[in-house]
N, C-alpha and C positions, 0 to 999 in steps of 0.2 A: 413431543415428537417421538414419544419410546415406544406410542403405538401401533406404530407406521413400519413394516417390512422397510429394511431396506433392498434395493435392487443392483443388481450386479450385470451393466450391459458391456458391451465389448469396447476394448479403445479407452476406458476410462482413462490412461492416463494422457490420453490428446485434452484432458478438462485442467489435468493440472501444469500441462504444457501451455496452454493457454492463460495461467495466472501469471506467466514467465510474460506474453508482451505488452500487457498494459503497462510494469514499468519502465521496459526496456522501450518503448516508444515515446512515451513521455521523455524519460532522460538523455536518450541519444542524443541529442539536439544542443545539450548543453556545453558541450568541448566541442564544437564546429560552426561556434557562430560566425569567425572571421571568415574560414571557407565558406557558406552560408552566403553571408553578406558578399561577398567577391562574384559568389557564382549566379546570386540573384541580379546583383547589377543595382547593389543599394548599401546603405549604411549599417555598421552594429546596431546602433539603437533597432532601426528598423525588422533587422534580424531576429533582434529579441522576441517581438512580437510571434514567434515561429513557438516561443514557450507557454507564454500568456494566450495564447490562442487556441493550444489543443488541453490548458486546467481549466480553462472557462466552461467550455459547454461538458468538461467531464465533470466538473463539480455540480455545475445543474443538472444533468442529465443523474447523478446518481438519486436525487430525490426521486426519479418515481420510475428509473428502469426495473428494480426489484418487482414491482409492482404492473407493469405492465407486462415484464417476462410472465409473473404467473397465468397473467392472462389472456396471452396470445401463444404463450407456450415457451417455457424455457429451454429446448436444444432449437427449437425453430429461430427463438429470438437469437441465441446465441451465433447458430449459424449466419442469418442474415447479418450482424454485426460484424464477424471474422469477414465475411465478403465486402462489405465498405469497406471496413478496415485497409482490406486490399486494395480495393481499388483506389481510395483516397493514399494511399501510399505510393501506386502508380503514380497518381497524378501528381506529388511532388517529387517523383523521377523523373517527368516531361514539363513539368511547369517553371520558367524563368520568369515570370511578372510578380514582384513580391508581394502584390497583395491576393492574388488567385492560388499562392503559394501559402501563405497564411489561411486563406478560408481552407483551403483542401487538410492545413492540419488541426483546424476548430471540429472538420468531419472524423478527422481520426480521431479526438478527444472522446466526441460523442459515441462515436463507436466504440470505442474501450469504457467507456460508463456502462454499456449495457453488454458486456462479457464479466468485467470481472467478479462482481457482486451476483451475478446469477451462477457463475461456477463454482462460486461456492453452495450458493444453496443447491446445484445439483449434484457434487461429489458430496453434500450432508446427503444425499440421500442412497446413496452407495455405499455407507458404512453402519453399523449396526450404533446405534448410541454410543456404548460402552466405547468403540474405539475412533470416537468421532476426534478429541483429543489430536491423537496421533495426525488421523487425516490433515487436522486445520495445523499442524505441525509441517509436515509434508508440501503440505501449501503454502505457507511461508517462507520456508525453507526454497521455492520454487523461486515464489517473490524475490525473494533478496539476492537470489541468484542475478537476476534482472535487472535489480537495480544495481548491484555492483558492476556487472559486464559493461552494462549501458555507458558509461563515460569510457570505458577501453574502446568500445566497439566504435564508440561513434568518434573519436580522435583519432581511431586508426583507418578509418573509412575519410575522413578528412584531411587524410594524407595523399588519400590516394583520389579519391572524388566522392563528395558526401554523397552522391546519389544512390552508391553501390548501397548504404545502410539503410534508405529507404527501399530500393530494390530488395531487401533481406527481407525486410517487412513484409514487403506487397507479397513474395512467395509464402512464408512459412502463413500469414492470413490466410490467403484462397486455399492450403493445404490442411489450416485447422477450421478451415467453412465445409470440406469434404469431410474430414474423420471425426467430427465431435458426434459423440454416441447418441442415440434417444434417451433422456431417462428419465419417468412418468414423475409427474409430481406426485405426491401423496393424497389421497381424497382430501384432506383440509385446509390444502394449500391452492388446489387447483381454481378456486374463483379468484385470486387476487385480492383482498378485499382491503379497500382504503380506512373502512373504521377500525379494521385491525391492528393499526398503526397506533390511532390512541391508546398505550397503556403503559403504565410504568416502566413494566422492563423494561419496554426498548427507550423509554428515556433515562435509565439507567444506565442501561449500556452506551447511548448515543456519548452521555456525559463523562463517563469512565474510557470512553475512546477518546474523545478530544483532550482532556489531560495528557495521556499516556502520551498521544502523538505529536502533541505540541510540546514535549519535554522530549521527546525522539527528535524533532526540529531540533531542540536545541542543543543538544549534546552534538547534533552532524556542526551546526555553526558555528555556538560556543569552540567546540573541541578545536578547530580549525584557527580560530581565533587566541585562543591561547599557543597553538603549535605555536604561529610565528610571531604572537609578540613576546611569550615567555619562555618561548627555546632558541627562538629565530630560525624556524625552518622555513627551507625554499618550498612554493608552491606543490610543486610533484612529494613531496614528504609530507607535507600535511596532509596531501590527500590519502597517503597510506596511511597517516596517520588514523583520519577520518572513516577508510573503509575498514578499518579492523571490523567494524559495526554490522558493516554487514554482511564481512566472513565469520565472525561470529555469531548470527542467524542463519547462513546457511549450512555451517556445521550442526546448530545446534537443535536446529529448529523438530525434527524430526523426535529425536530423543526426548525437549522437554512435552514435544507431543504426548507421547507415549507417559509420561510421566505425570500429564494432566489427566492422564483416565482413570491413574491410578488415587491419587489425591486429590481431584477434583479440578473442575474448569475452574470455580471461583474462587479457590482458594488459589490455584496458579495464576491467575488474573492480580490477585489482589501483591502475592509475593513480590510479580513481576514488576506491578507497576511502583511497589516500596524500594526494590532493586535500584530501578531505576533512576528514581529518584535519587538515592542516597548516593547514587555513582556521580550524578550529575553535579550535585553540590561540592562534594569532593573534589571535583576537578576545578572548582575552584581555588585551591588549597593546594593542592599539589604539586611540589618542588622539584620534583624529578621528571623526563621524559619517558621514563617505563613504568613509573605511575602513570600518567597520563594513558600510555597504549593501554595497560591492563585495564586503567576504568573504563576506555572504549569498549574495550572486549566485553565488562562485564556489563555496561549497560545495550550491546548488544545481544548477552543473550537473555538478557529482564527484560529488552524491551519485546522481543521475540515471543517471550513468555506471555505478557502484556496482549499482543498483540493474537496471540490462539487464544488468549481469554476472551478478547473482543469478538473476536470472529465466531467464536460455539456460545457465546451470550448473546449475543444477537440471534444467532437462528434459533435459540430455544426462549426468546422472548418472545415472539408473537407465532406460535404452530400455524396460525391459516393463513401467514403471510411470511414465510419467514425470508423468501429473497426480495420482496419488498421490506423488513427487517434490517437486512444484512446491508442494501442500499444505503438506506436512511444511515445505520451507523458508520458506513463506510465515508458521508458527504461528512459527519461531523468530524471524522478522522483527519479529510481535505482540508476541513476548519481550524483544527489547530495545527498542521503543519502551515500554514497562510500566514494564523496570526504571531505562531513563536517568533518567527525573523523580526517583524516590526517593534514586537513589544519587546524580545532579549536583547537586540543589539544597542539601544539606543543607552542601557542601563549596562552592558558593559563598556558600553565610552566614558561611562562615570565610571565604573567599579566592576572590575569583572566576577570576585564574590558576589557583588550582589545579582548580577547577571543570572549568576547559576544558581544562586539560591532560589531564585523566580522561576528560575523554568525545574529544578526539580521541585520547587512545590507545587508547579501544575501537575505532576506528579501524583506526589503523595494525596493532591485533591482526590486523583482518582479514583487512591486506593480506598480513600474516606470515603467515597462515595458507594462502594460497597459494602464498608459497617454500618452505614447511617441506616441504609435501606431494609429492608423486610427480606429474608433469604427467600428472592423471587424465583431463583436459579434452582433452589433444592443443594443437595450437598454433594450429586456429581454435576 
């Protein structure tokens, strides 16, 4: 990619406002299923289905949005996506039948599959190499902003009428389908191309993502799981506990940007995701509840770290395709936050050490997965 100008169009930062509602749409939903369920005129269980509805078609749809934005055009794609967005928002502003209520947020899924992974590869294309780092810093930083709001925003909108937090959505969507900038692909990105996908990096990267983030699973689950069996915290305390994680990403996230340009993507990549790990495990062990907050803190900003590493390895693993790249490794990200819950919890009902030791050695898998390999990346 270091041969590619980069371009500097207007509005750039309506690209990284937009990395803000893919998770804040996703998690809203999770603190208001009682209101949910009450106002659809159905059961919790049923409710649920309002979560599992809009991961599905995001998790499929991230296999070959990267891939199709190249080739229909990635501000065109993006814009039409922020307009579902919206509108499938509307519609579970006015829809009470809960199952027309569930398809309308499978549509929102699928529309946030093909925004967030192409905004990244179009703000990679608005910073010079050297401080691309920083940028997927800045992006993160946006992210986690999202996902922590997400549970306030959507309990406090549940207090009053969930629909006001999908009404938020359907505005600030139609507002970012108006102001997201044009910004040209590169000549060797602009065919899309599906064989570009066959090559090492990006299954290097795919694999070093799903490590990282199925050990991010498990530190939000585990963490929460020790709060109240080994401190006895009430709900609302665990979850402070929990979001240290990801006030500690959006603090940090900008600065370890900046920091990976200077030391390198891979080598931030690799730190982050041993970080990580090592926090993970520990919290096994750990006797105190301010041990516990500090290893949050620290495995949010390793995973943070982890996390710009994933994201600038992916776009510089495949140059003719790299938001079809950034896609692909974004679904295997999906993959291991899916499989941590099922495969950590059942092994802290036996042993919560052994819990953590499992999910931070998905971890350290993934930082091994960067010595084992051939330095694909170069040394920035």
């Amino acid at each position: 990619m270091t041969d590619i100008e980069p371009v500097r169009p207007r509005r750039v930062w309506a690209l990284y406002i937009g990395g803000f509602m893919g998770p804040f749409g996703g998690a809203m939903v999770n603190t208001m299923l009682p209101e949910l369920a009450v106002g659809l005129g159905t059961s919790i269980e049923v409710a649920t289905w309002a979560i599992t509805s809009y991961m599905i078609p995001f998790s499929l749809g991230l296999l070959v949005s990267g891939t199709l934005a190249a080739r229909f055009g990635q501000s065109r794609t993006v814009r039409l996506a922020f307009l579902l967005y919206a509108i499938s928002s509307l519609a579970c502003v006015l829809l009470t039948n809960p199952t027309l209520f569930i398809l309308a947020r499978g549509v929102q899924g699928l529309a946030n599959a093909f925004t967030t992974p192409v905004l990244i590869a179009m703000i990679s294309r608005t910073v010079a190499p050297e401080r691309l780092g920083r940028a997927m810093g800045l992006y993160t930083s946006v992210v986690a902003t999202g996902q922590a709001s997400a549970p306030l925003v959507g309990g406090l909108a549940a207090g009053w009428d969930y629909r006001a937090a999908f009404a938020i959505t359907a505005v600030v969507g139609l507002v970012l389908a108006l102001l997201v900038p044009r910004v040209p692909a590169g000549p060797r990105a602009a065919g899309g191309q599906w064989r570009a996908l066959a090559n090492l990096r990006l299954l290097q990267s795919s694999l070093f993502a799903f490590g990282f983030q199925a050990a991010v699973s498990g530190i939000m689950v585990l963490g929460a799981m020790i709060a109240s069996d080994r401190f006895g915290l009430s709900p609302g305390l665990r979850g402070l506990v929990v979001a240290g994680f990801g006030v500690a990403g959006l603090v940090g996230g900008p600065l370890i940007g900046s920091l990976a340009d200077r030391a390198g993507i891979p080598r931030t990549a690799f730190l982050g995701a041993t970080g990580l790990g090592v926090a993970l495990i520990a919290s096994g062990w750990v006797p105190w509840l301010w041990g516990l907050v500090v290893l949050v803190l620290i495995a949010g900003l390793t995973g943070t770290a982890a996390r710009i590493g994933s994201n600038a390895m992916a776009l510089r693993s495949t140059p003719a395709n790299p938001g079809g790249a950034t896609s692909v490794t974004m679904a295997a990200q999906f993959a291991g936050t899916a499989v941590a819950p099922v495969v950590l919890l059942p092994l802290y009902v036996q042993s919560p050490w052994v819990a953590t030791l499992a999910g931070g050695g998905l971890a350290l898998f993934s930082a091994v997965v960067l010595l084992v390999a051939p330095p694909t990346f170069g040394r920035r």
